[in-house]
C-alpha positions as CSV (number, residue, x, y, z in Angstrom):
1,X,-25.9,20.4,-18.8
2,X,-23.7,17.6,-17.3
3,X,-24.1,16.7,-13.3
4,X,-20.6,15.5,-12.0
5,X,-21.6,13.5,-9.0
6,X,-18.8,13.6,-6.1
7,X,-18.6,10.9,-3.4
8,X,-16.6,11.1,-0.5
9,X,-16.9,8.5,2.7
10,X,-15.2,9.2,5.4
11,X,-15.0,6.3,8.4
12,X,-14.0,5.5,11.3
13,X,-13.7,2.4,13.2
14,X,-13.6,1.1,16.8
15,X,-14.0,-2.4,17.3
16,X,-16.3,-2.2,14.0
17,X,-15.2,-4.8,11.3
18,X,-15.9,-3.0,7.7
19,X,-16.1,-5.9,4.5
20,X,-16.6,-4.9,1.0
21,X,-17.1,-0.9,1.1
22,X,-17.8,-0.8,-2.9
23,X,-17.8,2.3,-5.3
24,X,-17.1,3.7,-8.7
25,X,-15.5,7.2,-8.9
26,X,-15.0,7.9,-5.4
27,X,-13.1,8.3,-2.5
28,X,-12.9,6.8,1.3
29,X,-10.7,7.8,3.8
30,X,-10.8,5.4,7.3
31,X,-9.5,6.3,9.8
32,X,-8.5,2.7,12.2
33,X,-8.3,3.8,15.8
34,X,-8.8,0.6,17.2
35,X,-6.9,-3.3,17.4
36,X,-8.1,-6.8,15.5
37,X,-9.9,-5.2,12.8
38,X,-10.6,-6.4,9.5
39,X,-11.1,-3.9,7.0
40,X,-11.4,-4.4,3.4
41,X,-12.1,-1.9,0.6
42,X,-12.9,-2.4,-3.1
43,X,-13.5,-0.1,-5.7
44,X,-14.4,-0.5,-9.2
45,X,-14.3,2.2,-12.2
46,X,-12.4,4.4,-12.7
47,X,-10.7,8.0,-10.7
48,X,-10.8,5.9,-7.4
49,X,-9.0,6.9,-4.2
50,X,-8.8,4.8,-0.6
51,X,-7.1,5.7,1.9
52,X,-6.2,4.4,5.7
53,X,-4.7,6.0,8.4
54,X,-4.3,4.1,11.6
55,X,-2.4,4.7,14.8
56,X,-3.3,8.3,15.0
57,X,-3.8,8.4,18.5
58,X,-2.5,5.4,19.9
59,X,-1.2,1.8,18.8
60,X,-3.3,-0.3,16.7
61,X,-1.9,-4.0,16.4
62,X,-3.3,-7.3,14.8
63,X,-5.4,-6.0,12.0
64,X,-6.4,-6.5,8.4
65,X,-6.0,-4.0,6.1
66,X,-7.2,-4.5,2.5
67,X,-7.8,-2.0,-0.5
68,X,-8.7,-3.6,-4.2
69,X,-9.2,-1.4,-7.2
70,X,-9.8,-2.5,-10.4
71,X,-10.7,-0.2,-13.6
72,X,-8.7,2.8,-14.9
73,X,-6.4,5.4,-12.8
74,X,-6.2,4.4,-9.0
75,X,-4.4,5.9,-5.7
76,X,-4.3,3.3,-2.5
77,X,-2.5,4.6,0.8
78,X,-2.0,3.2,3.8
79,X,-0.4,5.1,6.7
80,X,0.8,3.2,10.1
81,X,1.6,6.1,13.0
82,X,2.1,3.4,15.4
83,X,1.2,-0.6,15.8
84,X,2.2,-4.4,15.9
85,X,1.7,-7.5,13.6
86,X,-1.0,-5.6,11.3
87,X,-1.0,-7.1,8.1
88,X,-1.8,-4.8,4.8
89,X,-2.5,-5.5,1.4
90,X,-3.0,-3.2,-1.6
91,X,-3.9,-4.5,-5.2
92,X,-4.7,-2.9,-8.2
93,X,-5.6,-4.0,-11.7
94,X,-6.7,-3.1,-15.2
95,X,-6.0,-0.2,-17.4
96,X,-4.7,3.1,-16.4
97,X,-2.1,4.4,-13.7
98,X,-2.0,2.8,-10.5
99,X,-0.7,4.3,-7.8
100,X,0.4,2.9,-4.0
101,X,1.9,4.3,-1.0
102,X,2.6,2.6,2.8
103,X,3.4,6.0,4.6
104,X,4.7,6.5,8.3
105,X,5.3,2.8,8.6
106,X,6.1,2.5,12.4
107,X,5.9,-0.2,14.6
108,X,7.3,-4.7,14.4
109,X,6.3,-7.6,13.2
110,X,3.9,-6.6,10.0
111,X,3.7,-7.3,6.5
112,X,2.9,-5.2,3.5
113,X,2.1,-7.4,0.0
114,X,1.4,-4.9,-2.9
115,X,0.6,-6.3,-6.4
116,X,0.0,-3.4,-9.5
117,X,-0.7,-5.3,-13.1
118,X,-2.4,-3.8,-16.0
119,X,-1.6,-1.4,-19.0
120,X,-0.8,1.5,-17.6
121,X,1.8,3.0,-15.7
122,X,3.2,1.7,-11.6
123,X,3.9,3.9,-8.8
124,X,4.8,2.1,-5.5
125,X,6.3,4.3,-2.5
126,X,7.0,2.5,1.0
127,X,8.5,5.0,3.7
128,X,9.1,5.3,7.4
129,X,10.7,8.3,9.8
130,X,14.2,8.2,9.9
131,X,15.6,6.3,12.9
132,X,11.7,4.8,13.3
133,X,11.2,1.8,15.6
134,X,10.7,-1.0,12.5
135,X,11.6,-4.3,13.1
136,X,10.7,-7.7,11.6
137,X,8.6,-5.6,9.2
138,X,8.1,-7.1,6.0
139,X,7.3,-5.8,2.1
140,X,7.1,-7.6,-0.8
141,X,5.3,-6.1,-4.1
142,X,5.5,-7.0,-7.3
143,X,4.4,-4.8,-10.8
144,X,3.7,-6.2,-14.0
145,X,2.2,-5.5,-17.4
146,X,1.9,-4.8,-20.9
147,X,4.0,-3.0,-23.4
148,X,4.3,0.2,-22.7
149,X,3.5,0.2,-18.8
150,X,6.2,2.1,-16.9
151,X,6.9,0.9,-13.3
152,X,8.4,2.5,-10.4
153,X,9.2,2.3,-6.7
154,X,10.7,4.1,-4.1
155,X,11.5,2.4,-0.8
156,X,13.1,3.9,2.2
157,X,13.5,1.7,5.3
158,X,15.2,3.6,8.4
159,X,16.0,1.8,11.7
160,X,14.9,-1.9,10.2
161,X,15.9,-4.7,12.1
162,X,15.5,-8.2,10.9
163,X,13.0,-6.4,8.2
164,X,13.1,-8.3,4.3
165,X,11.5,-6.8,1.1
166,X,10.9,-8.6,-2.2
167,X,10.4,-6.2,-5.2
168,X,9.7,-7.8,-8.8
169,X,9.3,-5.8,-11.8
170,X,8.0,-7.7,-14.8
171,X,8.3,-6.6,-18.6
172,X,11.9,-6.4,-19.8
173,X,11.3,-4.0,-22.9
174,X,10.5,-0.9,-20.5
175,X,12.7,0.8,-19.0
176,X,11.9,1.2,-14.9
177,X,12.9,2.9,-12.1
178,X,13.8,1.3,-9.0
179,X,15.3,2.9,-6.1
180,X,16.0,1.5,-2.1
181,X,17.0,3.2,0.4
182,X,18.3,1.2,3.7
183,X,19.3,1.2,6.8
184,X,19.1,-2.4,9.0
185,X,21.7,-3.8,11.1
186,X,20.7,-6.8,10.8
187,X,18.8,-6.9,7.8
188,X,16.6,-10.5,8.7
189,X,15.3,-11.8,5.6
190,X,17.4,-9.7,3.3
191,X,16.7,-7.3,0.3
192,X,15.7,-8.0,-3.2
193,X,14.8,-6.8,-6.5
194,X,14.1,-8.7,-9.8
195,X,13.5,-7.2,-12.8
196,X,12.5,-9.9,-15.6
């Protein structure tokens, strides 16, 4: 007979600074309901989920998000509903698919730095609400890897003002998707994707 054990954390934070919430084979969901947090989450193994929600029920501005998985197969999401100057930053290594996703992005002034790299395959998805207050928001994200490891990213910015993002996409042999869809009058920093 074979015991699967599940683990599933879910937290959430007022005023509470959370460092180094570690696990294997797990998932934790926080939900951020307050401002000048640092929260930082990093998971090791493999079949790992984190998730963050924050802004839920009213603005959260001035904090830190971090999620760090390394091992096989991992899923990272973030989800702003409403806040200022927060600064997020998702990064995954090591075999297997990695998957990352900055949902409901809403609010000015904060910066998203994602960074996939490893053997297996790259999903990276950034969105906001069409016609969404986002200005001075900023993305850059870069996936690499071996031969063989796909890479992909979907990014939709609607209402942007003075927003930038910086996409790179290493590993010339494979084939990857990119796709960007924009909408910024004006467009700050500017747009751009490398694929070398």
């Amino acid at each position: 007979m074979i015991k699967v054990l599940v683990v599933a954390m879910i937290i959430s934070t007022a005023g509470l600074k959370c460092t180094d919430v570690k696990a294997a084979d797990n998932t934790i969901i926080i939900d951020q309901i307050g401002s000048g947090n640092t929260t930082t989450i990093t998971q090791d193994g493999s079949g790992n989920t984190a998730s963050i929600v924050a802004g839920s029920t009213s603005a959260v501005d001035y904090n830190v998000f971090a999620i760090t998985q390394q091992g096989n197969n991992k899923t990272a999401s973030i989800e702003l509903k409403s806040g200022i100057n927060n600064t997020f930053s998702i990064q995954q290594d090591g075999t297997g698919n990695h998957t990352a996703a900055i949902q409901n992005m809403i609010g000015s002034g904060n910066n998203v730095t994602v960074t996939q790299q490893g053997a297996g395959n790259h999903i990276l998805n950034v969105t906001n609400p069409f016609n969404a207050t986002n200005n001075g928001n900023t993305v850059t994200a870069t996936q690499s890897g071996g031969a063989g490891a796909d890479k992909r990213f979907d990014l939709m910015f609607s209402g942007a003002t003075g927003a930038g993002v910086t996409i790179n996409q290493t590993n010339p042999t494979t084939p990857d998707q990119a796709g960007m869809n924009i909408q910024c009058n004006p467009c700050g920093s500017g747009w751009s994707y490398t694929k070398f």
